[in-house]
Each structure stands twice: as structure tokens, then as C-alpha cells.
C-alpha positions in Angstrom: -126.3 -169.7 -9.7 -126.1 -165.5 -9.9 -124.2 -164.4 -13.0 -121.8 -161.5 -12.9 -121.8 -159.6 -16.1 -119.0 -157.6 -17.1 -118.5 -155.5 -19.9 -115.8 -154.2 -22.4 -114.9 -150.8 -22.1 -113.8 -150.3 -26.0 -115.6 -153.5 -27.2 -118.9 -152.5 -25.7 -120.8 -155.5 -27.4 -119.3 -158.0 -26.0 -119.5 -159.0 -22.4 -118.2 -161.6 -19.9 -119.9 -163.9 -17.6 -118.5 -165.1 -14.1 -120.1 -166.2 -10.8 -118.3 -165.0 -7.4 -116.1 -168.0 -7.4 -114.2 -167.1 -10.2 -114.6 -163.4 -10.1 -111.0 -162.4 -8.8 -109.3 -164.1 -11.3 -111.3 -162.3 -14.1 -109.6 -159.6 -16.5 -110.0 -158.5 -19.9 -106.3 -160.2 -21.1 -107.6 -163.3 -19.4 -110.8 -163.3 -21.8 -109.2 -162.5 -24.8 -109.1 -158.6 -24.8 -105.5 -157.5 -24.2 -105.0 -154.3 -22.9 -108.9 -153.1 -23.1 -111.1 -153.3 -19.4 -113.9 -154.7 -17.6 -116.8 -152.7 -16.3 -119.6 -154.9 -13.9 -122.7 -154.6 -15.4 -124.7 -156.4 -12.3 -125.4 -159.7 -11.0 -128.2 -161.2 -12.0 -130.1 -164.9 -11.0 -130.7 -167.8 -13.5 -133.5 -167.2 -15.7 -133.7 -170.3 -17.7 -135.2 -170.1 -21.4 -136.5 -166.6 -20.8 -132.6 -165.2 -21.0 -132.2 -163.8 -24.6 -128.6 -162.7 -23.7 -126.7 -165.7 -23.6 -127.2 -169.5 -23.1 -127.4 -170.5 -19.2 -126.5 -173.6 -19.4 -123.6 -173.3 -22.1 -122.2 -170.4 -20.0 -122.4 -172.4 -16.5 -120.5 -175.1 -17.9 -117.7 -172.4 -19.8 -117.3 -171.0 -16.0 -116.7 -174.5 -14.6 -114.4 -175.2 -16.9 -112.5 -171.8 -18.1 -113.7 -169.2 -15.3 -115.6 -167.4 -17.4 -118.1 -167.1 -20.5 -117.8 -164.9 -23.4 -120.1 -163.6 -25.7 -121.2 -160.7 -27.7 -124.5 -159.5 -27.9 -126.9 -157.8 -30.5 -125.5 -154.6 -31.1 -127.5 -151.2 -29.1 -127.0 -148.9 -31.8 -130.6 -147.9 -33.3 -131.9 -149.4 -36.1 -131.8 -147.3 -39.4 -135.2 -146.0 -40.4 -136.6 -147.7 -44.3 -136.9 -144.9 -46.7 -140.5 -143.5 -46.8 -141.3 -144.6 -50.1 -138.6 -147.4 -51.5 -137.5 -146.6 -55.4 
């Protein structure tokens, strides 16, 4: 299966997965986002246990049965620097 990933416009942690079957029905009030928007990311094959995104297997069987997967990632904000010398 090839996963299209979508992304929130406002809520840019969270993302969306489909697969081209279900793509035309996607939209952000559909996956629980009213009135923010869907970017595509890219489309991108099954990795197995190497994907440190999301679960495969949890999100192939969300698509089967809701069109779609969910889930919010780690945030990409830097992390904050420790203090040179702690107190």
C-alpha cells in the first residue's frame, strides 16, 4: 500500500493518512478539523517497523474502515538548550 500524507494548515502537528482510494473523499471537517485545511505532504510506500511516524498496520486498518488515519506527531519546534551550568 502507498500512503498519502496530508497535513493541517493551522494544526501543523497533526497529519492525515489516506491511500488513493479514499483520497477524494478526504477533507479537514471530515477528519475532525472543521474549517482548518489539508496540504499533501507526499506519498510514500510501506515501510514496516522502520516508520517512526505512525503505526502501518493500525493506520491501514483506520483507512479500511473510516477513509482515513489520524495522528499527531512529535512536535518540529527545536528543543530548548539546558542551562550551562544548572543552579
Amino acid at each position: 500500500m502507498d500512503f498519502i500524507i496530508y497535513r493541517f494548515k493551522r494544526e501543523q502537528d497533526d497529519f492525515v493518512v489516506t491511500d488513493a482510494e479514499h483520497e477524494g473523499q478526504l477533507s479537514a471537517d471530515k477528519c475532525g478539523m472543521p474549517g482548518d485545511e489539508l496540504e499533501k505532504v507526499g506519498i510514500f510506500a510501506e515501510m514496516g517497523e522502520q516508520r517512526a511516524a505512525f503505526d502501518e498496520s493500525l493506520a491501514e486498518r483506520s483507512i479500511e474502515h473510516q477513509g482515513f488515519y489520524r495522528f499527531h506527531a512529535k512536535t518540529f519546534e527545536p528543543v530548548a538548550k539546558p542551562p550551562l551550568s544548572m543552579p
